[in-house]
KOLROTOR-427508 format. One line per field, with one value per residue (C-alpha): residue in three letters; x, y, z; residue number from 0. Coordinates in steps of 0.5 Angstrom, whole numbers, padded with zeros to 4 digits, m for minus. Layout:
N
residuo: Ala  ...
X: X  ...
Y: Y  ...
Z: Z  ...
num: NUM  ...
//
This chain:
335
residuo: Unk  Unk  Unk  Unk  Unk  Unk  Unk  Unk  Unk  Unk  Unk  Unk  Unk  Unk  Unk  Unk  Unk  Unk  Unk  Unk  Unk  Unk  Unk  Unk  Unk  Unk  Unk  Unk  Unk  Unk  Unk  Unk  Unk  Unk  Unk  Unk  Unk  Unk  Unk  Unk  Unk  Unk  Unk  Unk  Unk  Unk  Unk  Unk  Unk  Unk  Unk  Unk  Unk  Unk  Unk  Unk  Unk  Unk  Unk  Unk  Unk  Unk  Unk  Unk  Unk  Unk  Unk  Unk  Unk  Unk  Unk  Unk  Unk  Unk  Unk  Unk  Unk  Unk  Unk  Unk  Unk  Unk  Unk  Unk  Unk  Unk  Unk  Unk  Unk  Unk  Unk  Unk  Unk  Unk  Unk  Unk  Unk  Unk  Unk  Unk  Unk  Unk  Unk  Unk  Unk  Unk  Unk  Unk  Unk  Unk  Unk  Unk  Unk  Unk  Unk  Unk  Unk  Unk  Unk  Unk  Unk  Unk  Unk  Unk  Unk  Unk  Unk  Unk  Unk  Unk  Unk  Unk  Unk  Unk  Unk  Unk  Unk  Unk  Unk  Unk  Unk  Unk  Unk  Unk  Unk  Unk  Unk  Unk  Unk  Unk  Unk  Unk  Unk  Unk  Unk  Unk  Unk  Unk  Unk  Unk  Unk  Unk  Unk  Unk  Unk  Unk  Unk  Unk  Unk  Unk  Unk  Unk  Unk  Unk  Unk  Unk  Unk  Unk  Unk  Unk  Unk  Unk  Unk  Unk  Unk  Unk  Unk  Unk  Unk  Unk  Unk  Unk  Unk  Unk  Unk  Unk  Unk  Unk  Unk  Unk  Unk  Unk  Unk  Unk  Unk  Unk  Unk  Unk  Unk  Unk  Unk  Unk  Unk  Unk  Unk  Unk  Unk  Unk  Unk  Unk  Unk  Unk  Unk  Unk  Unk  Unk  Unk  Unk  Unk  Unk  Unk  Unk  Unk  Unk  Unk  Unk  Unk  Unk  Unk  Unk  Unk  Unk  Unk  Unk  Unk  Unk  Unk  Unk  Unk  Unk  Unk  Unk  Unk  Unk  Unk  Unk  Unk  Unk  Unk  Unk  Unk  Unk  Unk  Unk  Unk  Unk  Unk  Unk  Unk  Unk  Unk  Unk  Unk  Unk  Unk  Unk  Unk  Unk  Unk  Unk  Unk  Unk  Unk  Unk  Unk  Unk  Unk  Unk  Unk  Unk  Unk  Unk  Unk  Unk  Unk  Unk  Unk  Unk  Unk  Unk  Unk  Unk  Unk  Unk  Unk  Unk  Unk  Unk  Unk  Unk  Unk  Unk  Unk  Unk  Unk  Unk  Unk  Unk  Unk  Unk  Unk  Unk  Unk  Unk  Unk  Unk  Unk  Unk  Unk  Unk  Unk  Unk  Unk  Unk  Unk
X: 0006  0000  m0006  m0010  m0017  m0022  m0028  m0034  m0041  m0046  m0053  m0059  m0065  m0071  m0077  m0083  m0078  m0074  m0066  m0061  m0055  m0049  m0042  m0037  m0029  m0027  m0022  m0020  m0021  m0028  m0030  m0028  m0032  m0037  m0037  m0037  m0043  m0047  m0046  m0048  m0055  m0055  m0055  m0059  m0055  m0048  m0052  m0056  m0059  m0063  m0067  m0072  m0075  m0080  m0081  m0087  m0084  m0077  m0082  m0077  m0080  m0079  m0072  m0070  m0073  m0069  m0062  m0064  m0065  m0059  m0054  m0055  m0050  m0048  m0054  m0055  m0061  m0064  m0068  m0074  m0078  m0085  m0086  m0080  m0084  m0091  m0092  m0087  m0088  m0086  m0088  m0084  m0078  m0078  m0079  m0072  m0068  m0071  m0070  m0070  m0075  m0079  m0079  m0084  m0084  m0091  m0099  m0097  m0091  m0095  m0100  m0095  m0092  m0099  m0099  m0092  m0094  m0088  m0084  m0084  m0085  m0084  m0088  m0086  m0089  m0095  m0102  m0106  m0101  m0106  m0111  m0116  m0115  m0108  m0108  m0103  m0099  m0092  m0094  m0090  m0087  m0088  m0095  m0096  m0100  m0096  m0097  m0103  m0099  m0096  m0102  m0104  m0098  m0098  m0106  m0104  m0098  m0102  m0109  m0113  m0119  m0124  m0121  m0125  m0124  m0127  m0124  m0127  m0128  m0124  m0118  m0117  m0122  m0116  m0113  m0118  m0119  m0112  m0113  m0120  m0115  m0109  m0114  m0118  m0113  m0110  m0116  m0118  m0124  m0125  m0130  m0131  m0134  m0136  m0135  m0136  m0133  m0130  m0137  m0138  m0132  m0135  m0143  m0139  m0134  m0141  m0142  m0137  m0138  m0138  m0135  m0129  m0122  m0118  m0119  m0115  m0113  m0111  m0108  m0115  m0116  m0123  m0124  m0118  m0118  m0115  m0123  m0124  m0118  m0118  m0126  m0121  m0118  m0124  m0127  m0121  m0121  m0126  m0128  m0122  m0119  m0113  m0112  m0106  m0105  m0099  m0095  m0092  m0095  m0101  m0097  m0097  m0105  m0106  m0104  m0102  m0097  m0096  m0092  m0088  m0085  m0077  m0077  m0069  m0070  m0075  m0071  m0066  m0072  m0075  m0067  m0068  m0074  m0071  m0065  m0068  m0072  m0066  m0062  m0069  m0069  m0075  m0077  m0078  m0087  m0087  m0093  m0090  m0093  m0094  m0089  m0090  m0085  m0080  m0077  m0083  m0081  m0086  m0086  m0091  m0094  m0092  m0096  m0103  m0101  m0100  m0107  m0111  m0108  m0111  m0117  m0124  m0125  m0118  m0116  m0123  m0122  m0115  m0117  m0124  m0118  m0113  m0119  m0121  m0115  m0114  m0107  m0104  m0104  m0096  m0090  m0084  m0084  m0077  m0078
Y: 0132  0137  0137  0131  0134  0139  0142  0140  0144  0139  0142  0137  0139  0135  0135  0141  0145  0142  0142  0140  0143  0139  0142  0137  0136  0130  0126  0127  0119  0120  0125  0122  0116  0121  0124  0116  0114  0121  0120  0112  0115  0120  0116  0121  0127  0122  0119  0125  0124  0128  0123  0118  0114  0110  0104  0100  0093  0090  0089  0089  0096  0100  0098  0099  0107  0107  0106  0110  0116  0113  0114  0122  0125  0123  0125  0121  0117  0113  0107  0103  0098  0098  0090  0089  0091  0089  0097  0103  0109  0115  0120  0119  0117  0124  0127  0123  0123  0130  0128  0134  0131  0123  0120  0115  0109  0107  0107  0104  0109  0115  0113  0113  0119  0123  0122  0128  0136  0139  0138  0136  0129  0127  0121  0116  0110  0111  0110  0115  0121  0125  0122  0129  0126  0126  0134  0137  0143  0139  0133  0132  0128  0124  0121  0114  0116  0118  0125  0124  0128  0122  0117  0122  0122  0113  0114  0120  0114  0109  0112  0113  0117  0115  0112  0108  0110  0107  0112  0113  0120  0120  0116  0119  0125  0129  0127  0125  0133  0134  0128  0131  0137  0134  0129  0134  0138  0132  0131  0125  0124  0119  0117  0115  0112  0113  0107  0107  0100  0095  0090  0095  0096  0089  0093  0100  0096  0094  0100  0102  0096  0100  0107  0107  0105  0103  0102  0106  0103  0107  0106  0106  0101  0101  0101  0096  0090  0085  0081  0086  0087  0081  0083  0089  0084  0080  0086  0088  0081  0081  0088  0088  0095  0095  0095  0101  0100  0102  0096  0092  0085  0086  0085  0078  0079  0082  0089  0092  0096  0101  0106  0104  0109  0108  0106  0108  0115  0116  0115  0121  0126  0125  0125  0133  0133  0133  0137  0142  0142  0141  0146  0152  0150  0150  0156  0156  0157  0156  0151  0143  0141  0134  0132  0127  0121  0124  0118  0113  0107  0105  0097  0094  0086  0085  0079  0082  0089  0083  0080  0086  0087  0082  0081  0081  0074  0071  0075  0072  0065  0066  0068  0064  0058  0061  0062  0055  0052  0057  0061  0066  0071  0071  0077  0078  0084  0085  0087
Z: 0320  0318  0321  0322  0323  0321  0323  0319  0318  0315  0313  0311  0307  0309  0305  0307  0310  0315  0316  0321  0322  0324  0327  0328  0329  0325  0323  0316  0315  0318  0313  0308  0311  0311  0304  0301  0305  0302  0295  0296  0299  0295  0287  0283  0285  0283  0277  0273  0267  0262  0259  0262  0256  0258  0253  0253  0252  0249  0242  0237  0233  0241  0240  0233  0235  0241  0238  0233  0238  0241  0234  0235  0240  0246  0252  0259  0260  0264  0261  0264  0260  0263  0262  0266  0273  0276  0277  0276  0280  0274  0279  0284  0279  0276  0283  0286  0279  0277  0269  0264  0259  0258  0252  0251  0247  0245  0248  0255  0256  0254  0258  0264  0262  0262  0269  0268  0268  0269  0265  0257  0254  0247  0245  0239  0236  0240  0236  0241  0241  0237  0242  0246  0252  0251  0250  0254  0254  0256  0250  0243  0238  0233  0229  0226  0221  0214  0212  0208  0201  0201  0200  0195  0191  0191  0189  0183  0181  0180  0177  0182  0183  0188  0194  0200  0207  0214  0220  0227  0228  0235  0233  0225  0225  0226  0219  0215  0215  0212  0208  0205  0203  0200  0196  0195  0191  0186  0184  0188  0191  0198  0199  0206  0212  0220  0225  0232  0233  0229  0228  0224  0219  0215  0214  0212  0206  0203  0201  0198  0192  0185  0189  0190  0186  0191  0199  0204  0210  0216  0222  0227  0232  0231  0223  0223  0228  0228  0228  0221  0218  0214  0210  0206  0203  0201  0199  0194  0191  0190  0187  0184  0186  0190  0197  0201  0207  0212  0214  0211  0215  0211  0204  0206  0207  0200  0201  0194  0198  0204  0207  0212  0217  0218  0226  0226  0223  0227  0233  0231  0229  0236  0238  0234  0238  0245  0243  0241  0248  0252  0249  0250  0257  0262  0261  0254  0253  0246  0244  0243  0236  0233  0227  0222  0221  0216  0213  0209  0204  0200  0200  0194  0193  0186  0185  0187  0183  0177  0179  0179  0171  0168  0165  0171  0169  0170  0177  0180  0178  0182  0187  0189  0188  0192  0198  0196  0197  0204  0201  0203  0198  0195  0195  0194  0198  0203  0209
num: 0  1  2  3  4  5  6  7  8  9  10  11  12  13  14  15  16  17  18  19  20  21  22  23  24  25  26  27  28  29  30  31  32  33  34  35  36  37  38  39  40  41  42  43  44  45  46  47  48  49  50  51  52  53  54  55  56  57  58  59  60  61  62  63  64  65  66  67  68  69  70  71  72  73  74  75  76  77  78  79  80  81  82  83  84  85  86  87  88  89  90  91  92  93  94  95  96  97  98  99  100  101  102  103  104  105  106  107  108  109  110  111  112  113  114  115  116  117  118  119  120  121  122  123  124  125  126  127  128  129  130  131  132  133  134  135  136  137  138  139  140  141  142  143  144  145  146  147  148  149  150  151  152  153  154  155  156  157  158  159  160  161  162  163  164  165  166  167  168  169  170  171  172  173  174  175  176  177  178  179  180  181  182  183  184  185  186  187  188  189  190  191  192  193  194  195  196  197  198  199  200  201  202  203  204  205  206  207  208  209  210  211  212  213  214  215  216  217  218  219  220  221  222  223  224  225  226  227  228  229  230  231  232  233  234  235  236  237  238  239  240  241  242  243  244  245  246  247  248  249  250  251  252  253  254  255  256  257  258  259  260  261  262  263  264  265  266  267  268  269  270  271  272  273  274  275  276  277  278  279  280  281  282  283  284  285  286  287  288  289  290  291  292  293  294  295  296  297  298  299  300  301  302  303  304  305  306  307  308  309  310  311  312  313  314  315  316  317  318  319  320  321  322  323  324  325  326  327  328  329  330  331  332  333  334
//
């Protein structure tokens, strides 16, 4: 009949150190018993992953880059949704489940996931990325700002010179200087503007009445608010010069175009970004660097393209009437 038992030596790891050992003879049903109750206490060791993703809320733009992250080759990975939860401990997630990289989708994620020094974080839709105080050695990812050749060649294609920029040096500094550049060398003049908060965007856009050809909105929190976003496209209409903005919810707003960032390949370039990490390993030291989104598509507002054409006179009759009449400026953008 073989032989129905079997000395067993069991060795068990405690934190800071402590270990017990157990010698036995058992039954082979009870270590069979025994094995099956081991995996279920021990569930991160039977269901490893490499990548924990953090993902600030089920918003649709959060979902479409996770399924694009999704579409590269197959990983194993773990999702927590942050609004899901009153409180997520990252911390002691990273020390049970010992995931390999972060991905953390948008500002709250970050924010989370700064907590993180031991190991690499890519972070993607998240406006704060290029953020000082997020300066970490273990930090990367992708920006939302477009990278600013882009907006240069938009404004050389529709003949402007001079553009009018109102940034905050904490938030976009960073990229105005490589904005200055680019403009710089196609000839293109921006004339900018500092803010500190978003009350005084409204008194910055009055002076730039007579300077500039066109306005340039940037994704900054404090020079574009929700309480300011709206003085852009009243000093556009009213001046007559064009309005580039970076989403395309501002079309309906009066927007004459923006580039929009392709969400789902913004996915499989952060999928690139964390393969390349895992394939490097943790003893890779070379310094992470920041990305700009890869895939961009312009979106235009025909009907404000059109309006500008026209003769001074007639575009502000149309638009006093359209704001008489409280209506929102038409497009037949898709998106």
């Amino acid at each position: 009949m073989g032989f129905d038992c079997i000395q067993v030596t069991v060795i068990i790891n405690f934190p800071m150190g402590a270990r017990v050992i157990i010698g036995s003879k058992l039954l082979l049903r009870q270590l069979l018993l025994l094995i099956i109750a081991f995996v279920t206490l021990l569930p991160s060791l039977a269901e490893a992953y490499d990548i924990l993703v953090l993902q600030s809320s089920r918003a649709s733009g959060y979902e479409e880059t996770l399924n694009g992250f999704r579409s590269g080759q197959n990983v194993s990975l773990r999702v927590i949704v942050l609004t899901d939860y009153a409180e997520v401990d990252v911390v002691r997630i990273v020390r049970e489940d010992r995931p390999r990289i972060i991905l953390a989708l948008g500002d709250a994620a970050l924010t989370a996931a700064h907590q993180i020094k031991s190991l690499p974080v890519v972070a993607v839709m998240s406006l704060g990325i290029n953020n000082s105080k997020y300066t970490a050695s273990n930090l990367t990812g992708i920006s939302m700002f477009v990278h600013p050749e882009r907006y240069v060649s938009m404004f050389r294609s529709m003949k402007i010179r001079r553009v009018g920029v109102i940034y905050s040096e904490e938030k976009s500094g960073w990229y105005l200087q490589l904005s200055r550049k680019a403009a710089s060398a196609a000839g293109i003049e921006l004339v900018v503007r500092e803010v500190s908060a978003p009350q005084e965007t409204i008194e910055k856009l009055t002076t730039l009445a007579g300077k500039v050809d066109a306005l340039w909105m940037l994704p900054d929190t404090t020079a574009v608010s929700r309480e300011n976003s709206e003085a852009y496209f009243r000093f556009g209409m009213q001046k007559l010069i064009p309005v580039i903005s970076f989403a395309p919810v501002y079309l309906d707003v009066g927007a004459a175009a923006v580039l929009e960032i392709d969400r789902f390949a913004m996915g499989r370039q952060a999928f690139a970004m964390t393969a390349k990490l895992l394939k490097s390993g943790p003893d890779n030291k070379e310094k992470m660097k920041f990305s700009f989104p890869q895939k961009t598509e312009q979106k235009n507002n025909p009907a404000v393209l059109k309006r500008l054409a026209m003769k001074p006179e007639q575009a502000r009759n149309i638009f006093w009437n359209s704001q008489s009449n409280n209506q929102i400026v038409p497009t037949t953008a898709k998106y």
